[in-house]
PDB file as gemmi writes it, atoms N, CA and C in Angstrom:
CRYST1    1.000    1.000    1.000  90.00  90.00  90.00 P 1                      
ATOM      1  N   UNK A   1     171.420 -63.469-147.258  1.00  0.00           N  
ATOM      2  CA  UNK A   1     170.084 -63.960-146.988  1.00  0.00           C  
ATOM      3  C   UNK A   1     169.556 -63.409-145.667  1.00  0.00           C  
ATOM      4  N   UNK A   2     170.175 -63.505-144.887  1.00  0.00           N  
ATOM      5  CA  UNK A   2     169.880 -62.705-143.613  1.00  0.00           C  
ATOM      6  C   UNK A   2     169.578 -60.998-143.625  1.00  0.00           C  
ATOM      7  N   UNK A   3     169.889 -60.388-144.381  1.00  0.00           N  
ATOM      8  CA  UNK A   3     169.317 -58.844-144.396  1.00  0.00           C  
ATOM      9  C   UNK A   3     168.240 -59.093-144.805  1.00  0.00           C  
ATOM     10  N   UNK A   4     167.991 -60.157-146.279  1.00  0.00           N  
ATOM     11  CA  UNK A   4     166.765 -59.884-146.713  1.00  0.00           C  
ATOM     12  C   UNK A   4     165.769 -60.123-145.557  1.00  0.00           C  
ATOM     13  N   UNK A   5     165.594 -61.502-145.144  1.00  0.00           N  
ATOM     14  CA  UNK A   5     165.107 -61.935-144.050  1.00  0.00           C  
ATOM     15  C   UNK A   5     164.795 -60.915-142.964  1.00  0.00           C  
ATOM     16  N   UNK A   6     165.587 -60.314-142.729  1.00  0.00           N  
ATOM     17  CA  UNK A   6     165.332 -59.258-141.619  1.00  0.00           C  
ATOM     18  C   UNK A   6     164.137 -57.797-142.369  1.00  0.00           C  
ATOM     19  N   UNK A   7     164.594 -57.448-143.662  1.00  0.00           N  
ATOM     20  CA  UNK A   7     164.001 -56.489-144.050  1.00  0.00           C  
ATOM     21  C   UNK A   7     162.520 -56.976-144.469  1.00  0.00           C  
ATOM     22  N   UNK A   8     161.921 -58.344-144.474  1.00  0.00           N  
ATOM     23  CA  UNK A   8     161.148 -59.376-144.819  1.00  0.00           C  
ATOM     24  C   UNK A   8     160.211 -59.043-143.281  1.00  0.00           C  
ATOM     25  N   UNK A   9     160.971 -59.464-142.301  1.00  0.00           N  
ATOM     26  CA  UNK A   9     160.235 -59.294-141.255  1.00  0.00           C  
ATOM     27  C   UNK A   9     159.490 -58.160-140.577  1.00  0.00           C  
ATOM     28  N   UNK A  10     160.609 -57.195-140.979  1.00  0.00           N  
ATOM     29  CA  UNK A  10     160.032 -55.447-140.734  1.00  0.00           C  
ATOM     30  C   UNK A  10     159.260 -55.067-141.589  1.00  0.00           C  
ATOM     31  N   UNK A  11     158.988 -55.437-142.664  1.00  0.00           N  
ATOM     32  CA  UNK A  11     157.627 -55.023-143.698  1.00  0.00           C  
ATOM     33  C   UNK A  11     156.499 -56.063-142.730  1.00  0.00           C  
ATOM     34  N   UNK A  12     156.479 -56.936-142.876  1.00  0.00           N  
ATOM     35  CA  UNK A  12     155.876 -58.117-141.840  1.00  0.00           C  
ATOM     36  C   UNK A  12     154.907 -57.487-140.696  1.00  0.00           C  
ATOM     37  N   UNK A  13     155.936 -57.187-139.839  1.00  0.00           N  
ATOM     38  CA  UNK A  13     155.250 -56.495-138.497  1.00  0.00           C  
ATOM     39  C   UNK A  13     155.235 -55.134-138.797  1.00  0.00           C  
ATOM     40  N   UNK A  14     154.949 -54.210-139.864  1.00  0.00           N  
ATOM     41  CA  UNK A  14     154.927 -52.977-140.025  1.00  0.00           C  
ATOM     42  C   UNK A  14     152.982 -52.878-140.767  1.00  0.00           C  
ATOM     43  N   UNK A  15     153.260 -54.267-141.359  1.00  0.00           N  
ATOM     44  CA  UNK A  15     151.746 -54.597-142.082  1.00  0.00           C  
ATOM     45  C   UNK A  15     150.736 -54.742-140.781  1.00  0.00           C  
ATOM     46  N   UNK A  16     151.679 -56.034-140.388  1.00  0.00           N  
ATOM     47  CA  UNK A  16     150.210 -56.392-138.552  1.00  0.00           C  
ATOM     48  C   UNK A  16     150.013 -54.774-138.127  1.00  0.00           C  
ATOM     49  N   UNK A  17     150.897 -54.266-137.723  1.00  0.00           N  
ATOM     50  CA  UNK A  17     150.693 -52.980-136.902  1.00  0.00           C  
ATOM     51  C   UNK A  17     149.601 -52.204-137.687  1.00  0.00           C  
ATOM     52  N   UNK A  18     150.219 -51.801-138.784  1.00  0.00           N  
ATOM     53  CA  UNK A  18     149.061 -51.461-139.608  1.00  0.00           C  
ATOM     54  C   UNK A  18     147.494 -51.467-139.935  1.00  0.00           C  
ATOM     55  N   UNK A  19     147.482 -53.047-139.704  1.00  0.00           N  
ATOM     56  CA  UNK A  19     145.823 -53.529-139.973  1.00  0.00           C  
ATOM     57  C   UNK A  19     145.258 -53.960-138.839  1.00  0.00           C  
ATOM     58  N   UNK A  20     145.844 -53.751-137.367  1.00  0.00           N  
ATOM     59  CA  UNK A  20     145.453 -54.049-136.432  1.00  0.00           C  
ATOM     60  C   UNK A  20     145.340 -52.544-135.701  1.00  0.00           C  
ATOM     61  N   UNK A  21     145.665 -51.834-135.555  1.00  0.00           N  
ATOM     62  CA  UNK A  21     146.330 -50.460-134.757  1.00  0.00           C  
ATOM     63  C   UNK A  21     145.784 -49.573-135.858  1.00  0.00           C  
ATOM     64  N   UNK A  22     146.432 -48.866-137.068  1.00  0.00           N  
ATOM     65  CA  UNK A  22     145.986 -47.573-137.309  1.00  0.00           C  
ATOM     66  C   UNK A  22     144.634 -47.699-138.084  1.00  0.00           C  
ATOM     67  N   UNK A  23     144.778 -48.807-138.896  1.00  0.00           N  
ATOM     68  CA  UNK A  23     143.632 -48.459-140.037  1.00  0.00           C  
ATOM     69  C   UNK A  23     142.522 -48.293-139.253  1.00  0.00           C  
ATOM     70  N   UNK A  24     141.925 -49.347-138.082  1.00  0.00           N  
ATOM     71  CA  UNK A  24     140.662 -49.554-137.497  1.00  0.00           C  
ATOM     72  C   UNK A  24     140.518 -47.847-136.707  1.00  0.00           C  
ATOM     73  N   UNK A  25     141.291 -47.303-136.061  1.00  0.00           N  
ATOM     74  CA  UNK A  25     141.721 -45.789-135.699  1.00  0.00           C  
ATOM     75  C   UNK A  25     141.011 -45.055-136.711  1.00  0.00           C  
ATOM     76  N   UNK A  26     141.756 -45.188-138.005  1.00  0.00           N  
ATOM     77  CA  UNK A  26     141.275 -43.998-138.935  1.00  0.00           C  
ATOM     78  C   UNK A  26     140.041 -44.413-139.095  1.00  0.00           C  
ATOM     79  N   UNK A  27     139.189 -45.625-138.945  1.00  0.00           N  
ATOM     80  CA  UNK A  27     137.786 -46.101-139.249  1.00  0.00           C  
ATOM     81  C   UNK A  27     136.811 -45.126-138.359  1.00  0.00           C  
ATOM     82  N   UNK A  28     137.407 -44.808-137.267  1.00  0.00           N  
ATOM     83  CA  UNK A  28     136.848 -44.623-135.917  1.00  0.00           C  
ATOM     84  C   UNK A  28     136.789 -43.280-136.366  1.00  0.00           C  
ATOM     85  N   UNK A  29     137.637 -42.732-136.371  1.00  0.00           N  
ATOM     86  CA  UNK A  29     137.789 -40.959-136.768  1.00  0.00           C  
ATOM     87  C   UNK A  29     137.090 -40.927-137.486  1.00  0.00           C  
ATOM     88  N   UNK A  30     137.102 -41.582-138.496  1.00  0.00           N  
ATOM     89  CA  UNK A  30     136.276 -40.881-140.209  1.00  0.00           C  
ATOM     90  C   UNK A  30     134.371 -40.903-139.325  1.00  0.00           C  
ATOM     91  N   UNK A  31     134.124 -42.201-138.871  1.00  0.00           N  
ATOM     92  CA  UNK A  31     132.927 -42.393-138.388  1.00  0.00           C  
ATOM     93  C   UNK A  31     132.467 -41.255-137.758  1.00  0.00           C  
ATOM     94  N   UNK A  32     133.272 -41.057-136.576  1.00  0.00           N  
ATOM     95  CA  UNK A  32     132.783 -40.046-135.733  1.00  0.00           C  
ATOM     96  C   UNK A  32     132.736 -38.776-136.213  1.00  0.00           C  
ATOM     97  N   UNK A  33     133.659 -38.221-137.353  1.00  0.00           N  
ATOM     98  CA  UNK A  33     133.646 -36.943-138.052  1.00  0.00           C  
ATOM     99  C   UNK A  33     132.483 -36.919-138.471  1.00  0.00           C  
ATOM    100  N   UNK A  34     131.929 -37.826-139.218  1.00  0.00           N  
ATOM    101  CA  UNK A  34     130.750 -38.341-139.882  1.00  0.00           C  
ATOM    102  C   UNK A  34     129.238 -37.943-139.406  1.00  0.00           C  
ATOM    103  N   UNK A  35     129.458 -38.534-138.020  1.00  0.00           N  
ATOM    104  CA  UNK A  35     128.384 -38.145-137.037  1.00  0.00           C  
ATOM    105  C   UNK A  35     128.106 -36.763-136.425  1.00  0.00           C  
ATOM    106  N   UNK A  36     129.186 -36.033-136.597  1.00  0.00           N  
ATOM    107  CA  UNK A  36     129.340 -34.951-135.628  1.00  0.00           C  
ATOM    108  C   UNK A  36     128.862 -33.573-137.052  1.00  0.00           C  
ATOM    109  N   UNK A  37     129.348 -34.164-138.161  1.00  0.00           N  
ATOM    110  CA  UNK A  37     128.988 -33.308-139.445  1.00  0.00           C  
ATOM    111  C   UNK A  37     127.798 -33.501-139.678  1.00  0.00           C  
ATOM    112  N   UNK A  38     126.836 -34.616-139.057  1.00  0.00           N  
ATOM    113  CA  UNK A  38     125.301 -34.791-139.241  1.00  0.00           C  
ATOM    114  C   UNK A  38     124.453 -34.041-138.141  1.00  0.00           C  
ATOM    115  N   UNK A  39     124.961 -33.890-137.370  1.00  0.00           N  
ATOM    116  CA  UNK A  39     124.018 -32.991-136.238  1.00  0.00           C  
ATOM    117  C   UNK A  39     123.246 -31.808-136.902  1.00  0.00           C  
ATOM    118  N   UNK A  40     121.799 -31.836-136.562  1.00  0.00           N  
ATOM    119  CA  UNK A  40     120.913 -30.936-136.690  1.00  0.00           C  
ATOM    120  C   UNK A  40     120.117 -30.568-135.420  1.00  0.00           C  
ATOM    121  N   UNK A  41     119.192 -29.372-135.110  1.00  0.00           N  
ATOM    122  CA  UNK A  41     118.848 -28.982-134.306  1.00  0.00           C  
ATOM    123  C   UNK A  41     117.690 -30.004-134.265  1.00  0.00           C  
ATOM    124  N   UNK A  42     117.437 -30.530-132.796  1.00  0.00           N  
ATOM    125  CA  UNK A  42     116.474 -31.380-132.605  1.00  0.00           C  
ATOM    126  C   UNK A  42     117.332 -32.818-132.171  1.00  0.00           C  
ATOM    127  N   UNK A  43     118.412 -33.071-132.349  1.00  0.00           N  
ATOM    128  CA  UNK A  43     119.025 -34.228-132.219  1.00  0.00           C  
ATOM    129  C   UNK A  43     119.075 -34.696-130.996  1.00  0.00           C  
ATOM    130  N   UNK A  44     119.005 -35.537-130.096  1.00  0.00           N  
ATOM    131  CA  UNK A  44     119.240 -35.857-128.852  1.00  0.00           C  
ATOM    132  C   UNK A  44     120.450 -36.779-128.770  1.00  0.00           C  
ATOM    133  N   UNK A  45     121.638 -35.564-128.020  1.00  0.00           N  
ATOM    134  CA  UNK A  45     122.838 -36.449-128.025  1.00  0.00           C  
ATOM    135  C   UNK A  45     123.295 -36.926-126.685  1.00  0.00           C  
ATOM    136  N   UNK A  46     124.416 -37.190-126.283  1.00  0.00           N  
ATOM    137  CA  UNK A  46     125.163 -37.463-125.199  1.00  0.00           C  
ATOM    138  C   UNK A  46     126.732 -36.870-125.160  1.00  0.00           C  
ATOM    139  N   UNK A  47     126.728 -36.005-124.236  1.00  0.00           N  
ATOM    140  CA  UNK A  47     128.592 -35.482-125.130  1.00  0.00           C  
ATOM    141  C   UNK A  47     129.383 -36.606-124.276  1.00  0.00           C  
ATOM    142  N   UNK A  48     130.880 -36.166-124.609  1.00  0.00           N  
ATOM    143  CA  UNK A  48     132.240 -37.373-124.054  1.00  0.00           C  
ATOM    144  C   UNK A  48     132.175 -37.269-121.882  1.00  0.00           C  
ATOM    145  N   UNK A  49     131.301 -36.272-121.471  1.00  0.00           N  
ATOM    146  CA  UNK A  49     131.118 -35.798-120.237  1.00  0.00           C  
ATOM    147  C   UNK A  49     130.329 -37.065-120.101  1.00  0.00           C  
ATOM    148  N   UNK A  50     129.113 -36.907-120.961  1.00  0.00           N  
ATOM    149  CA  UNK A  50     128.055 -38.133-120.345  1.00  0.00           C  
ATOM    150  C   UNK A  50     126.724 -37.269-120.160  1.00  0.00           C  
ATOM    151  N   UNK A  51     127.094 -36.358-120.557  1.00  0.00           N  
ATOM    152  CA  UNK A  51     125.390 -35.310-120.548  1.00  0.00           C  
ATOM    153  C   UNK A  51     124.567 -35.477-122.002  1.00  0.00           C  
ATOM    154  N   UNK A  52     123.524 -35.560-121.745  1.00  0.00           N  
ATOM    155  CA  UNK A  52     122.351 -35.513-122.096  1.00  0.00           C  
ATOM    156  C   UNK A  52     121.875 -34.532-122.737  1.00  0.00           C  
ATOM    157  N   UNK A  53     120.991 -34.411-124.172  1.00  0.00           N  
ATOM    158  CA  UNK A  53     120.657 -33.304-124.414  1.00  0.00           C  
ATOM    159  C   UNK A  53     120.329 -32.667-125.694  1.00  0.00           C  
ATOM    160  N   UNK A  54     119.326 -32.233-126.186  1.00  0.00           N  
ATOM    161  CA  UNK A  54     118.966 -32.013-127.174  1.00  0.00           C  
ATOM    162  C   UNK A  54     119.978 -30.716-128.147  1.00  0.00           C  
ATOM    163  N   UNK A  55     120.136 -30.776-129.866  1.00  0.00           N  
ATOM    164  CA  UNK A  55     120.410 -29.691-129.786  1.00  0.00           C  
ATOM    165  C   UNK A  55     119.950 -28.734-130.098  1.00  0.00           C  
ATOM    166  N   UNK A  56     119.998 -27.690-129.986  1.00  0.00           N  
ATOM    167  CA  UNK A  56     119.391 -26.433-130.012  1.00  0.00           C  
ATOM    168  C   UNK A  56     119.911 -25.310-130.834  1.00  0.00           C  
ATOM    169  N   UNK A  57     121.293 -24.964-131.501  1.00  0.00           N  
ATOM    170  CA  UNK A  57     122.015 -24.420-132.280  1.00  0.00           C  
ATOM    171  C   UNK A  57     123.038 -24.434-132.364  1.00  0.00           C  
ATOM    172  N   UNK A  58     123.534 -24.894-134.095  1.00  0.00           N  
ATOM    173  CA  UNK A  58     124.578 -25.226-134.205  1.00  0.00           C  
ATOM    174  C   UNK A  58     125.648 -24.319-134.978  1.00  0.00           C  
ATOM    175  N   UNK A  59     126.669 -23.562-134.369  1.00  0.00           N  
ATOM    176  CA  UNK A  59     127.916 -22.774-135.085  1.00  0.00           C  
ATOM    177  C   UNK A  59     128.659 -23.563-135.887  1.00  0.00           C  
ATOM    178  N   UNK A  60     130.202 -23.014-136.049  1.00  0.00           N  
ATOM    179  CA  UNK A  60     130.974 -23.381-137.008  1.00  0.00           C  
ATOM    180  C   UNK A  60     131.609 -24.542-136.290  1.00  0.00           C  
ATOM    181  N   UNK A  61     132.126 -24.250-134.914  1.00  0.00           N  
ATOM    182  CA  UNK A  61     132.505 -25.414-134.249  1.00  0.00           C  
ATOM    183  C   UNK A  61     132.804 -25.746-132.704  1.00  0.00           C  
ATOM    184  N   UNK A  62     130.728 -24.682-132.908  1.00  0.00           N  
ATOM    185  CA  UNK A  62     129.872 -25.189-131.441  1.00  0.00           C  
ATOM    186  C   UNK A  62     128.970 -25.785-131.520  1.00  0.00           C  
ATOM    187  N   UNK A  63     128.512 -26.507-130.687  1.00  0.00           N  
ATOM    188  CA  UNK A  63     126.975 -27.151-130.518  1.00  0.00           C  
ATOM    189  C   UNK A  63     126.275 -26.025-129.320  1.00  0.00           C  
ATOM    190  N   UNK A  64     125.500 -25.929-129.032  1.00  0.00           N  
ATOM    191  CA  UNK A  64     124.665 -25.585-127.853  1.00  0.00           C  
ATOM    192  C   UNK A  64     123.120 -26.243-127.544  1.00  0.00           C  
ATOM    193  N   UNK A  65     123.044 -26.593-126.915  1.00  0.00           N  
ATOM    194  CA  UNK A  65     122.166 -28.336-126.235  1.00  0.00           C  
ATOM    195  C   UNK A  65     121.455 -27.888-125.102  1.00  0.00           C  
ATOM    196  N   UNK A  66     120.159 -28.109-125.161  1.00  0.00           N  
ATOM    197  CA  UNK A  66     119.314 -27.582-123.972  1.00  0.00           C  
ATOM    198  C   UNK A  66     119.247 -28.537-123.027  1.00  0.00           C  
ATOM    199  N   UNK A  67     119.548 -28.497-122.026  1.00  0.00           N  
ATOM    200  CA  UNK A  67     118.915 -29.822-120.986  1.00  0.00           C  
ATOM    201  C   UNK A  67     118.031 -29.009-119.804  1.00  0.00           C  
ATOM    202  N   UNK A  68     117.516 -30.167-119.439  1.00  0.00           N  
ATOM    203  CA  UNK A  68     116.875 -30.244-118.387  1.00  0.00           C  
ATOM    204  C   UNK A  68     115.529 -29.318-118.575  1.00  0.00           C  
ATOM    205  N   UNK A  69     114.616 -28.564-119.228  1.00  0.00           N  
ATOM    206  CA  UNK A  69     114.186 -27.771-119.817  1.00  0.00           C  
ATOM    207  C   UNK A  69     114.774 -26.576-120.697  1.00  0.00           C  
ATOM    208  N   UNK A  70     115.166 -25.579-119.858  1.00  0.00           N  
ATOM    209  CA  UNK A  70     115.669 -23.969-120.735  1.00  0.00           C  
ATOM    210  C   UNK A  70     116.719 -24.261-120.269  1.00  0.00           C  
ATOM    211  N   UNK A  71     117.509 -25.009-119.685  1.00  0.00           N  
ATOM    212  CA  UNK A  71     119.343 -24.148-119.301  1.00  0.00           C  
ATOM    213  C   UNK A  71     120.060 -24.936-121.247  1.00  0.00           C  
ATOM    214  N   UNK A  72     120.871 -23.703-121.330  1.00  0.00           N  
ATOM    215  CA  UNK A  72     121.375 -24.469-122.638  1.00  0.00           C  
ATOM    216  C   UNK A  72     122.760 -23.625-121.843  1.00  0.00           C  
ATOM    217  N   UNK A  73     123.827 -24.557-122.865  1.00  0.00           N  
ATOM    218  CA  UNK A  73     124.748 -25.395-122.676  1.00  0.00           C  
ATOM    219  C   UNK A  73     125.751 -25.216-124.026  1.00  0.00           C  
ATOM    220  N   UNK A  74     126.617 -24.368-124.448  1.00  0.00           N  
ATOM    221  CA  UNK A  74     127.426 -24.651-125.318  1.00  0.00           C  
ATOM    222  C   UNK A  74     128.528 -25.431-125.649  1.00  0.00           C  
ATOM    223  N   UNK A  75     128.816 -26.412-126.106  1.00  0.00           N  
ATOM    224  CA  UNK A  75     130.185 -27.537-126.458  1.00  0.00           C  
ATOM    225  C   UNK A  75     130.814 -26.918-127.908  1.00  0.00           C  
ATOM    226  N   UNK A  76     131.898 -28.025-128.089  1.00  0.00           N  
ATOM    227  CA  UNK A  76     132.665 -27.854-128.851  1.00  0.00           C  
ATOM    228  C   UNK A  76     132.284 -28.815-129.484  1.00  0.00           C  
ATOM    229  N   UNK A  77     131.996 -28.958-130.853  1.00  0.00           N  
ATOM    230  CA  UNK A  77     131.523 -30.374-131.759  1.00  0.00           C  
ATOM    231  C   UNK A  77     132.278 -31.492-131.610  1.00  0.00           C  
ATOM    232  N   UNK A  78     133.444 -31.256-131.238  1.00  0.00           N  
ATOM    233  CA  UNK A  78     133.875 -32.738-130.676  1.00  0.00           C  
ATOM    234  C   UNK A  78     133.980 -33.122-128.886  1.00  0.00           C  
ATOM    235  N   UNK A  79     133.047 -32.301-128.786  1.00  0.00           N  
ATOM    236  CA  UNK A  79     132.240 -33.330-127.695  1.00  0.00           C  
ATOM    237  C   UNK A  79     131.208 -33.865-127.746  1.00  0.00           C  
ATOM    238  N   UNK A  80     130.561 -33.827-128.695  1.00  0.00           N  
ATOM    239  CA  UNK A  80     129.473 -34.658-128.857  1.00  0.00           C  
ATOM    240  C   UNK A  80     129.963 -36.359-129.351  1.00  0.00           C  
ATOM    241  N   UNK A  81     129.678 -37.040-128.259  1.00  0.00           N  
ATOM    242  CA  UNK A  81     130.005 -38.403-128.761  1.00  0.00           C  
ATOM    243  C   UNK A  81     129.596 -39.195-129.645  1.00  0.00           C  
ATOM    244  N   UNK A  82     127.841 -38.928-129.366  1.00  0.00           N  
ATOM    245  CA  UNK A  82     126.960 -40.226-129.628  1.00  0.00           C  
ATOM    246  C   UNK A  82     125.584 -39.424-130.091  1.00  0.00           C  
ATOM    247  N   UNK A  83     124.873 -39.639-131.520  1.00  0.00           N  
ATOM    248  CA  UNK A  83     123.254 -39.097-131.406  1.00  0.00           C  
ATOM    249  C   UNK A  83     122.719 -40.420-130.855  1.00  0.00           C  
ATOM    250  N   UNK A  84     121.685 -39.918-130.172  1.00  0.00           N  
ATOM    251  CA  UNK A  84     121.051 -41.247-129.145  1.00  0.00           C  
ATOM    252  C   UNK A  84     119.730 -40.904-130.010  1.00  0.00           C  
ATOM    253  N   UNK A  85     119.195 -39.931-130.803  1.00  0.00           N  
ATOM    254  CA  UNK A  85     117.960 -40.196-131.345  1.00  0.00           C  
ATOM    255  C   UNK A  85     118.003 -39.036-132.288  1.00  0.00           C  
ATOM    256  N   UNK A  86     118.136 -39.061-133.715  1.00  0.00           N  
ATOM    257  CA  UNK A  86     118.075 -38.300-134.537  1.00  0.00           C  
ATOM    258  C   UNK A  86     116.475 -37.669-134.544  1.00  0.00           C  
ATOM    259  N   UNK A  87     116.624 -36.506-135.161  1.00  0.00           N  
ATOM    260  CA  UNK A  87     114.924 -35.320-134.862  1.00  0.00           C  
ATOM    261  C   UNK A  87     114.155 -36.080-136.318  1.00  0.00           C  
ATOM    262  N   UNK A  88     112.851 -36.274-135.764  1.00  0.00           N  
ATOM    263  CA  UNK A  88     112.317 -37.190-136.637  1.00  0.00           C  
ATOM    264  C   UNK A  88     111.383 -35.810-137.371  1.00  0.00           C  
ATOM    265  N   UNK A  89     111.532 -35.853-138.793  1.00  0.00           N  
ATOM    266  CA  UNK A  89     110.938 -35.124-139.806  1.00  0.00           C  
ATOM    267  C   UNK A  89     109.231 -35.550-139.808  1.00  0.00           C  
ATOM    268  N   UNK A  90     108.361 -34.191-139.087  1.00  0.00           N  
ATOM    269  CA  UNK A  90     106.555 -34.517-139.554  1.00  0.00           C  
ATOM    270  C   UNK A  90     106.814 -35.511-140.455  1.00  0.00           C  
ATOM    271  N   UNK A  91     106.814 -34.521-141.695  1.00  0.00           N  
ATOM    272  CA  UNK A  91     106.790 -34.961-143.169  1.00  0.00           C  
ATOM    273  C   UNK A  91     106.974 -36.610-143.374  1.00  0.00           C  
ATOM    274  N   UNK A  92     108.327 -37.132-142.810  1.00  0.00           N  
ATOM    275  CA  UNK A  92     108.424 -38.168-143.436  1.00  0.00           C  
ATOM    276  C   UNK A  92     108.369 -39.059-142.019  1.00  0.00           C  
ATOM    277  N   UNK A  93     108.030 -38.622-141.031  1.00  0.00           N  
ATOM    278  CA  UNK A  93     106.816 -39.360-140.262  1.00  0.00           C  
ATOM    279  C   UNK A  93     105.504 -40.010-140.637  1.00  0.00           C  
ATOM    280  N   UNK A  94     105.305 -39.411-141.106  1.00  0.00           N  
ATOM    281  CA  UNK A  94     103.956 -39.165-141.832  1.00  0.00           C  
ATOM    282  C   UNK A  94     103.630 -40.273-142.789  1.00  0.00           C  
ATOM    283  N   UNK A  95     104.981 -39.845-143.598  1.00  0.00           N  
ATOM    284  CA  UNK A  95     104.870 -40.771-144.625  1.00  0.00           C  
ATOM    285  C   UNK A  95     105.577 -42.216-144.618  1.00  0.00           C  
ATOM    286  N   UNK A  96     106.098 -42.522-143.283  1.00  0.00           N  
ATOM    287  CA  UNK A  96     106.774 -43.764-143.116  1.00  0.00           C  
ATOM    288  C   UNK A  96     105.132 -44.516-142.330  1.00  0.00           C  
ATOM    289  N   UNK A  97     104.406 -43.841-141.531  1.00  0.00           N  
ATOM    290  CA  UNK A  97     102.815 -44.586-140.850  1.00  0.00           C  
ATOM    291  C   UNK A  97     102.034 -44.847-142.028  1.00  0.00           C  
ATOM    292  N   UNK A  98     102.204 -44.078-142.931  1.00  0.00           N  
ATOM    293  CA  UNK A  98     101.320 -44.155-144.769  1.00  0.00           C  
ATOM    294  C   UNK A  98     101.539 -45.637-145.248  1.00  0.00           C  
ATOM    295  N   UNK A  99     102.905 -45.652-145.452  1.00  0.00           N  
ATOM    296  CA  UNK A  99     103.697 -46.640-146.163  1.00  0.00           C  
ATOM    297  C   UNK A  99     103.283 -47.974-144.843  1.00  0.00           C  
ATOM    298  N   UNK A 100     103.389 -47.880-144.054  1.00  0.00           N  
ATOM    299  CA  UNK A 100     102.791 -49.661-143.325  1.00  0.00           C  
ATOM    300  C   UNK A 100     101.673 -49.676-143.395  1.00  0.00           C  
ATOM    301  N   UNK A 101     100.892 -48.510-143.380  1.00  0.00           N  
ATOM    302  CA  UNK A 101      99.320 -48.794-142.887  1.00  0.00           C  
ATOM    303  C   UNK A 101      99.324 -49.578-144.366  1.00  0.00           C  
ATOM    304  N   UNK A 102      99.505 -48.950-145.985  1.00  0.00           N  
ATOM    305  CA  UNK A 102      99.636 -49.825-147.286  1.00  0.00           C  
ATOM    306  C   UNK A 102     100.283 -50.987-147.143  1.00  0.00           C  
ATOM    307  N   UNK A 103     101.219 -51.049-146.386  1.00  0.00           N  
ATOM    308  CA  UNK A 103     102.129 -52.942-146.297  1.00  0.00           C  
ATOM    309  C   UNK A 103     100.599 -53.552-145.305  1.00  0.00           C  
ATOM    310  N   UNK A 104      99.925 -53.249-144.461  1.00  0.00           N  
ATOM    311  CA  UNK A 104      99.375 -53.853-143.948  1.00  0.00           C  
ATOM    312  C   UNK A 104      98.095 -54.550-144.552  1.00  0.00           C  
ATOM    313  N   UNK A 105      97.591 -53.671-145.143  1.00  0.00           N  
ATOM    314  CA  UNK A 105      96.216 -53.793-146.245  1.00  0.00           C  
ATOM    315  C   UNK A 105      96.841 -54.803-147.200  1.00  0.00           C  
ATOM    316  N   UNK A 106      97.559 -54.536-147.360  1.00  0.00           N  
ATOM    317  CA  UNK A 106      97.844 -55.730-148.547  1.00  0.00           C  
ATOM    318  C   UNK A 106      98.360 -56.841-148.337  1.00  0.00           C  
ATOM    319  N   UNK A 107      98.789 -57.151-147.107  1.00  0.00           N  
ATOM    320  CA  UNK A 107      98.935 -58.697-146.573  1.00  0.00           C  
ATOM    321  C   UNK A 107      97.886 -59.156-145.928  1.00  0.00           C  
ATOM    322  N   UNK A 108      96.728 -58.443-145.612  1.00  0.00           N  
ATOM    323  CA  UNK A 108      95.314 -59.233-145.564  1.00  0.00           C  
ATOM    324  C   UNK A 108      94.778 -59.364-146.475  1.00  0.00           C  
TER     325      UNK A 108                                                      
END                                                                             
């Protein structure tokens, strides 16, 4: 009874470790892969430095980010941490001011 017990406990704390420690990890990775595979030119990011900066062209697995006016700036896609403001499309600018100005008319 005691091996089982013991081999009982090591599945036990092999599960906690598990659902506390790696899975939320791999949540984090997949996310951020996620984000970093969405970058388009126009994006305003922040890399893991803490800089600021729009992007401006994107390689296989570079970014290059203009700040401050013209100085641009090449990274490695996993430095980009965070988009702080995805590049907003005319088009569906356009058509998101369309769509309230119609929600508005029709609740008066």
């Amino acid at each position: 009874m005691g091996g089982a017990g013991s081999i009982i406990m090591l599945v036990i704390f092999f599960a906690i470790f598990y659902f506390l420690l790696i899975r939320p990890q791999q949540k984090r990775q997949k996310k951020t892969q996620e984000m970093q595979s969405s970058l388009e030119k126009g994006d305003k990011i922040t890399t893991i430095g803490g800089l600021h900066g729009i992007v401006d062209v994107i390689e296989d697995g570079q970014v290059t980010i203009k700040c401050n006016g013209n100085t641009k700036l090449t990274f490695d896609r996993n430095a980009i941490r965070e988009i702080v403001q995805k590049k907003v499309n005319p088009h569906e600018k356009d058509a998101v001011v369309e769509k309230e100005t119609e929600e508005a008319k029709q609740e008066s």
